[in-house]
Structures are given as C-alpha cells and as structure tokens.
FIRO-900873 format. One record per residue (C-alpha): residue in one letter; x, y, z. Coordinates in Angstrom, 1 decimal. Example, Ala and Ser with C-alpha at 12.3 -4.5 7.8 and 13.67 -1.06 7.14 Angstrom:
 pami     xx     yy     zz
    A   12.3   -4.5    7.8
    S   13.7   -1.1    7.1
% end
This chain:
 pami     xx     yy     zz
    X   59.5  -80.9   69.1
    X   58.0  -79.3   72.2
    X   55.4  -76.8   72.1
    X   53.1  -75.4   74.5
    X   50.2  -77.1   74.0
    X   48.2  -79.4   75.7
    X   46.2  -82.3   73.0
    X   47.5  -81.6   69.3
    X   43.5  -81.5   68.1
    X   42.7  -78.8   70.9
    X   44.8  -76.4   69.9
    X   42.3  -73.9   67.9
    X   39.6  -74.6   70.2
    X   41.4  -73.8   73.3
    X   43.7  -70.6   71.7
    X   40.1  -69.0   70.6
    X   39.1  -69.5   74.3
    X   42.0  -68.3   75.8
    X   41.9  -65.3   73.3
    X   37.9  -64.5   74.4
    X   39.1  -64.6   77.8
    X   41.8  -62.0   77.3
    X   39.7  -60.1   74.7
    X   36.2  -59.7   76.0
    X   35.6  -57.6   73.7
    X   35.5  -60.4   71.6
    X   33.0  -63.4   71.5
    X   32.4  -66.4   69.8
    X   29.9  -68.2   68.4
    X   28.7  -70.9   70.3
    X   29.4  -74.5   68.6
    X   31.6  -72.1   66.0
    X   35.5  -71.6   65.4
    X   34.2  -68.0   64.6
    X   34.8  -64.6   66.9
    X   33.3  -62.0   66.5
    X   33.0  -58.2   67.8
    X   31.3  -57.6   71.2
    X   29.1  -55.6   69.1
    X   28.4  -57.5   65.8
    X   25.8  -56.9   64.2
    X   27.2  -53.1   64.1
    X   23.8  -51.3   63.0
    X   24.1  -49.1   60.0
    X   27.3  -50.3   58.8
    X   29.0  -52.9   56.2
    X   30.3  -56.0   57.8
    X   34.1  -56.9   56.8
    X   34.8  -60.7   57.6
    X   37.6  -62.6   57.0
    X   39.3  -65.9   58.1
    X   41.5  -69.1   57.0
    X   43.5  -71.7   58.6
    X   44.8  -71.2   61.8
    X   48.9  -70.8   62.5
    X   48.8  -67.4   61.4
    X   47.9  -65.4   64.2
    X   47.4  -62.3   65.1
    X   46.1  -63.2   61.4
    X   42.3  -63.8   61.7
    X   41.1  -63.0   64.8
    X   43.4  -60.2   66.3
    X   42.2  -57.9   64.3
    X   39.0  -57.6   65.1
    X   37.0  -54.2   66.2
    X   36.8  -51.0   65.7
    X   37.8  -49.9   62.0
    X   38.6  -53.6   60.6
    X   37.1  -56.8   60.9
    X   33.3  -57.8   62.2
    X   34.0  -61.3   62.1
    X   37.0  -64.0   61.9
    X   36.3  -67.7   61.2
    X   39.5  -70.2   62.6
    X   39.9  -73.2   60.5
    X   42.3  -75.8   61.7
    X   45.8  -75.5   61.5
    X   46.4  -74.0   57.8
    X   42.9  -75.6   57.1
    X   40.1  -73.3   55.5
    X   37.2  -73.1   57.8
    X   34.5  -75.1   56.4
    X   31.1  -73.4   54.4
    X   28.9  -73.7   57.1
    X   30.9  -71.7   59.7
    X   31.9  -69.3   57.2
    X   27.7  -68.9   57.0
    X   27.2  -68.6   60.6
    X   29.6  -65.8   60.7
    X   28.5  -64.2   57.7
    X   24.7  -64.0   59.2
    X   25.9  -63.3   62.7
    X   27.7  -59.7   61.3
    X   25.3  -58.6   59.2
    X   23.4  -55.4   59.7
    X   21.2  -55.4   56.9
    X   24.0  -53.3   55.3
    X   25.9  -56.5   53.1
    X   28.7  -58.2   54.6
    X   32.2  -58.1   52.7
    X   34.3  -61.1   53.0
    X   38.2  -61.1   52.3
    X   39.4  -64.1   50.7
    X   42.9  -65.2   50.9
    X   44.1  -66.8   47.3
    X   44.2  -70.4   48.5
    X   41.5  -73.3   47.1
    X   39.8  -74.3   49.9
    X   39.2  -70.9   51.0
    X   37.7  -69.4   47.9
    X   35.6  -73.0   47.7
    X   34.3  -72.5   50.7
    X   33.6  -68.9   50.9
    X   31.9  -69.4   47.5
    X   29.6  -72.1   49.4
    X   28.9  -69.8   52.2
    X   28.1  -66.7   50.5
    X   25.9  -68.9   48.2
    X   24.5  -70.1   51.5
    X   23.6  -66.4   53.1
    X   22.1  -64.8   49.9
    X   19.5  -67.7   50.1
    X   18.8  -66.1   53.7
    X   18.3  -62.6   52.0
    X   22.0  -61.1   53.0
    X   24.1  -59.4   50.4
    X   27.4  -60.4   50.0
    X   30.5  -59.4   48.4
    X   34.1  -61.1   48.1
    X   37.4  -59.9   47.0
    X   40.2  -62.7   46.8
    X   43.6  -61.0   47.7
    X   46.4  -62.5   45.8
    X   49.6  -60.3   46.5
    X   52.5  -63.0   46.7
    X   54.6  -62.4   43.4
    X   57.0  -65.4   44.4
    X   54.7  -68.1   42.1
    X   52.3  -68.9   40.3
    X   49.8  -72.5   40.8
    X   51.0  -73.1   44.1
    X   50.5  -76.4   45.7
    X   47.0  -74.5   47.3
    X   46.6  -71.9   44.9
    X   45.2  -71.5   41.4
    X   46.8  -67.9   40.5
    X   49.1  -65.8   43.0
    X   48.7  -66.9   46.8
    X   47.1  -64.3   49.2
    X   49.8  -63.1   52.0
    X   50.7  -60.9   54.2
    X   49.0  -58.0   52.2
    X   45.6  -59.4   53.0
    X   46.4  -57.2   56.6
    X   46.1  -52.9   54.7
    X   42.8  -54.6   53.1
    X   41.3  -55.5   56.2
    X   42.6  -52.1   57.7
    X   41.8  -50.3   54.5
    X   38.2  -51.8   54.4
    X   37.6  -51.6   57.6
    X   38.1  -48.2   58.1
    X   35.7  -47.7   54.7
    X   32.9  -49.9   56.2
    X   33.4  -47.7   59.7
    X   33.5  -44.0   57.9
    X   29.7  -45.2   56.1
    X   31.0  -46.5   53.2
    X   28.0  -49.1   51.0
    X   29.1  -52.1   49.9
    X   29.9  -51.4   46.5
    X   32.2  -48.4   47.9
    X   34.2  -50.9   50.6
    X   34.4  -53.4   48.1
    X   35.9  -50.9   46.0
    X   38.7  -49.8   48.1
    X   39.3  -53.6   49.5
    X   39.7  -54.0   45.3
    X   42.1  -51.2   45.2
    X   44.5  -52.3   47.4
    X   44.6  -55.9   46.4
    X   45.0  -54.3   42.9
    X   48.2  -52.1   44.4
    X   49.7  -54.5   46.7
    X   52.6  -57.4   46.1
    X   54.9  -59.6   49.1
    X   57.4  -61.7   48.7
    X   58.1  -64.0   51.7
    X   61.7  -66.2   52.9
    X   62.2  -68.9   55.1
    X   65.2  -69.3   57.4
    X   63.7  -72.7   58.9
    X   60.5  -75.3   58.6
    X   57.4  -74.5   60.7
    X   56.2  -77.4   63.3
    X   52.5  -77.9   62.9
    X   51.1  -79.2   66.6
    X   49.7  -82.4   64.7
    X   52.9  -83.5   62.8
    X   54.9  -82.7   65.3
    X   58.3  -82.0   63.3
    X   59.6  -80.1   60.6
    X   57.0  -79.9   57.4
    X   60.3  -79.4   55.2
    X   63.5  -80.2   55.7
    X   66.1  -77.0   55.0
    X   69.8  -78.2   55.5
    X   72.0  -75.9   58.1
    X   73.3  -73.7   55.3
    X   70.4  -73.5   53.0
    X   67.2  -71.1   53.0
    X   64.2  -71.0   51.1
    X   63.2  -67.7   48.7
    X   59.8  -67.1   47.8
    X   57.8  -69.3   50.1
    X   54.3  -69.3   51.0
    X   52.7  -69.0   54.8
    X   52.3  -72.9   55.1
    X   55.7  -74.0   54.1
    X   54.6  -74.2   50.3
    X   58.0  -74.8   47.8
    X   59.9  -71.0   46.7
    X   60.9  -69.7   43.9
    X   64.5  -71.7   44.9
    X   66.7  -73.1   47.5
    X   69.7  -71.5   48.0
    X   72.9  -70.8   50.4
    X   72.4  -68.6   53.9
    X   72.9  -65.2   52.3
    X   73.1  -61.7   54.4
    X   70.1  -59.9   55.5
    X   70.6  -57.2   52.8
    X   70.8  -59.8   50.0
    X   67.7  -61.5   51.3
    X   66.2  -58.0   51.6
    X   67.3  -56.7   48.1
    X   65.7  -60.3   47.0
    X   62.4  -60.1   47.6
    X   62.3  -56.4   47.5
    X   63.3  -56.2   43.9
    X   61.0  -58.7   43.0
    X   57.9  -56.9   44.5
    X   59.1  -53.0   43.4
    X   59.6  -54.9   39.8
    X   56.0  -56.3   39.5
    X   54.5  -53.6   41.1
    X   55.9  -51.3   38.8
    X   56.2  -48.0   40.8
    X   57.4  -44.7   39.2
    X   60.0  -41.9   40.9
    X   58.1  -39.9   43.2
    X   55.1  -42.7   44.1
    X   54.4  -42.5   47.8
    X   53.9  -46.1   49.2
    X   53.3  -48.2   52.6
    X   55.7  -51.1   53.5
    X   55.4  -53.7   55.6
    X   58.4  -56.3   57.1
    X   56.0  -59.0   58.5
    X   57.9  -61.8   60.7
    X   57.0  -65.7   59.6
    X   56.5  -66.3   63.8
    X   60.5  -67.3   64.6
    X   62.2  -64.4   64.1
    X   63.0  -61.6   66.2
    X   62.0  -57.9   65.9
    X   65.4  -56.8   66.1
    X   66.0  -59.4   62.6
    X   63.0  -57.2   61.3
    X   64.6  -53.8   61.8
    X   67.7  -55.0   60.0
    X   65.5  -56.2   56.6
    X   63.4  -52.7   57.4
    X   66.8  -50.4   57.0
    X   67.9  -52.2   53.9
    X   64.1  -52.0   52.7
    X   64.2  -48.1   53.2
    X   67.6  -47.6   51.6
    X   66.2  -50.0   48.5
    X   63.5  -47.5   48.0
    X   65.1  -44.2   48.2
    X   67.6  -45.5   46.1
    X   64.6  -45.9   43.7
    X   63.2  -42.2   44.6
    X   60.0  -43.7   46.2
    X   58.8  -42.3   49.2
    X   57.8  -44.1   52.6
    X   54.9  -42.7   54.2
    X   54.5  -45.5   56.5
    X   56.3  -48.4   57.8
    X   54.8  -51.3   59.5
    X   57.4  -53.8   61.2
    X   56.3  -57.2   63.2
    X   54.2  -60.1   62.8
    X   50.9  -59.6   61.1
    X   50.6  -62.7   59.1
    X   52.6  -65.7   60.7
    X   53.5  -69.3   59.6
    X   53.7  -70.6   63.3
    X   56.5  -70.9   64.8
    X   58.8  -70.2   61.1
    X   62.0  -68.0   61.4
    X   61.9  -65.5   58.2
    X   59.7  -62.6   56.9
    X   58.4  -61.2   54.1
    X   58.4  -57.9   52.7
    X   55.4  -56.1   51.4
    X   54.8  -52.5   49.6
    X   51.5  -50.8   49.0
    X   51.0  -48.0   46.5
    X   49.2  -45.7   48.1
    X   47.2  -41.9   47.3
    X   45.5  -39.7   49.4
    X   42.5  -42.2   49.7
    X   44.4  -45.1   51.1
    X   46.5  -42.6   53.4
    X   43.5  -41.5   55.1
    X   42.0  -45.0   55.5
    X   45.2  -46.5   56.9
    X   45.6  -43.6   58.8
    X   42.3  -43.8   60.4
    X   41.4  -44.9   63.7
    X   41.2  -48.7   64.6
    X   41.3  -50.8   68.1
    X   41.9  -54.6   67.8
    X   44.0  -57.1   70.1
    X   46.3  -57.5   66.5
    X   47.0  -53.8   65.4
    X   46.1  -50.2   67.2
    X   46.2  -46.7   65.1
    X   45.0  -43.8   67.0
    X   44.7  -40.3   65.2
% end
C-alpha cells in the first residue's frame, strides 16, 4: 500500500514536528509525544488535556488553544500514550487551578491515565478524569470494558474547554465535560479497512460488496457485516440506533455531528448530513447545530459516523463560544 511516509516507526514523531512547524502556536515537550499551547501553563485557569493513539487526527492535537484543549499526548499509531508522558503533560498544563483529563473508553487509556494522574497528585496537582464512552454499536469491545469512546469525545473537549476558559473550577468543568458524555451517543460504519503505516495493508479484509455497521475508530468488529446498502439506509442505520438509546423526546433541541473515518469525501458527508436532518424532523427534534467533516479519523478509512448531542441553553452557549485551534474554529 503506498503512503506518504518516510520510516513506518517515524511517522508520529515526524507528523508532531511537521504540525509544530505549521502551528507555532503550538509546542512540544522536549523528549515527549506531547503538544501543548504556546501558552500552557494558562494562569488562573483549569487545564483540559486529552490524548490517545495516534491515526486519528485532527483528533488529539488539532484542537488545541483557545477555548479547548491545554495539552494533547500522541501515542503510537492507535497506541495509548504511556503513564509517564501522560504525567509530563499533565504537570506541564497546570496552573495551580487542577488539570481535567478526557479519557476515551479504551483499556490502555483509562490504565494509563489512571497511572499518570496517580503520578501528578504525588507532585501536589489536582486532577480530575472523565472517561467518554458514547459509541452505542457494542458493548466489551476488543479494547474496551463498557461502550468505546468516539467521535463524541470532540463537544467535550469544546464544551469543557470553553468552561475551563469562561473561569469555570474544576468541579464546575468537570461537571459539564460529565454532562455531555452523559447526553451524547455515535454510531460509526465502515466502507473499507484502514492501512496502519507499520502493517502496511488492510487490518480487515471487507469483500467488494460488503461493509461493516457499528465499527470502532481502529477497525474493531461491528455490530454486523452486511451488503453495500445506500447512503440513506446506512444513514437511517446508525441514526436510529443513536436517537433510540439516547432517548430524545418531541421538541428536544440537539447538536449533530457527521464525522468522516479519514477516506471519505465531504461531499459523501453532506449526503448522510441531509438524510440525518430529514431523520430528525421526521422525529420533531430540532437541529441547532450541524457539524460535518473529519473530527475523529481512523486513518486513511472510507465511512463516518453519525453523532447527536442533547443539548440546553448551557451547552448552546459553551459550544457556541469562542475557540481557535488548527482542528476546529468558532468565532462569536
């Protein structure tokens, strides 16, 4: 399989150099697979961390600065980053306010941000986690104990972000980071394997007329294999799926997001987006946002997943709110 890469075990290190260099409002911590903001330690504010295996991006790293994310630690590809750079970046973004850190549901990462935080208390810094677990496709995955952590993850960072920016303490960020995981579900589909730059080749084999429902961001087994279907049967799929164990009522306002697995084009994206909309004013539920585009990836994997927040005036006004990172821009 080609790819543009130059030595299979460089890739993270030289993608976090090329993104410093193109980001300088970013840096990174020497020795580390961990960026951070220009700025970090921010003075007088909660720090919001984050971070996972690579082969997601713009998930961790593009969305960090203003109004989301003080730090981002890279693991390698779909790798957790280990305890003691999670540390490092957990002490580098703290202000003396607590640092938050937002777990994606997947065992190494909860392991190791357990270690870490374990690790940064000794050094006198308070620390909080919330583990987002919003994929409703399965339960027990092959990485998971419980619901994996998708696509979601993304309105928690913005959500607490823009908390931690507005002055929010710890116990108030955590709180609305807890909210949203609490009112957040995603369903995900694969139309092909992902290469990983190590293997080389496809980490699945899907035949020509097959796809895969329910699967997770590192090629992780569905809910079921089944024949190429439309893009409104895909989207009334995973859709149903996520409106049913979410639960939402006539007249609920939410936020939705069609997020693209890497492979697949925006103009795919639109299509699932217009049969998303119809789905939900079909159901009397109101849009008051609609996010479209690749947030959490799965390299270079054609599909997408479909996410929908509940939302009130709270989360309106912190999704709303202003934020600046190479990933995701809001301006009032």
């Amino acid at each position: 399989m080609k790819k543009l890469i130059n030595e299979p075990g460089a890739v993270v290190d030289e993608m976090l150099d090329g993104m410093v260099a193109a980001h300088p409002e970013l840096r990174r911590l020497d020795g580390t697979n961990v960026l951070v903001r220009g700025d970090a330690p921010v003075e007088g504010k909660v720090a919001v961390v984050s971070g996972g295996g690579s082969g997601h991006e713009p998930t961790h790293a593009g969305y960090l600065g203003e109004g989301m994310l003080d730090g981002a630690a890279a693991g390698e590809v779909f790798t957790s980053p280990t305890a003691d750079q999670l540390n490092e970046m957990i002490q580098a973004t703290d202000a003396g306010e607590g640092v938050l850190c937002v777990v994606k549901n997947y065992e190494g990462d909860v392991m190791n941000f357990d270690t870490a935080a374990e690790m940064a208390g000794m050094e006198g810094v308070d620390v909080e986690q919330v583990v987002v677990n919003d994929d409703v496709a399965v339960e027990d995955s092959l990485y998971t104990s419980g619901r994996r952590g998708v696509a979601g993850t993304i309105f928690v960072h913005k959500c607490a972000g823009a908390k931690a920016a507005a002055g929010g303490d710890l116990g108030e960020v955590k709180a609305v980071a807890e909210k949203v995981v609490d009112n957040v579900r995603t369903m995900g589909m694969a139309l092909t394997s992902c290469v990983t730059p190590e293997k080389g080749e496809p980490t699945f084999d899907l035949g020509e007329d097959e796809i895969e429902l329910g699967i997770g961001i590192h090629g992780e087994p569905g809910t079921e294999r089944a024949e190429v279907m439309s893009a409104d049967e895909i989207t009334e799929h995973l859709t149903e799926n996520v409106l049913d164990d979410l639960e939402l009522d006539e007249g609920e306002e939410v936020v939705t997001m069609v997020n693209g697995m890497g492979g697949t084009p925006l103009s795919e994206l639109y299509i699932v987006n217009r049969k998303l909309q119809s789905i939900l004013d079909d159901r009397g539920v109101e849009t008051w946002d609609a996010w479209v585009g690749d947030y959490m990836t799965s390299l270079d994997m054609m599909g997408c997943s479909v996410s929908v927040l509940r939302v009130d005036d709270e989360l309106k006004e912190l999704l709303g709110a202003p934020a600046e990172t190479p990933g995701l821009t809001v301006t009032e």
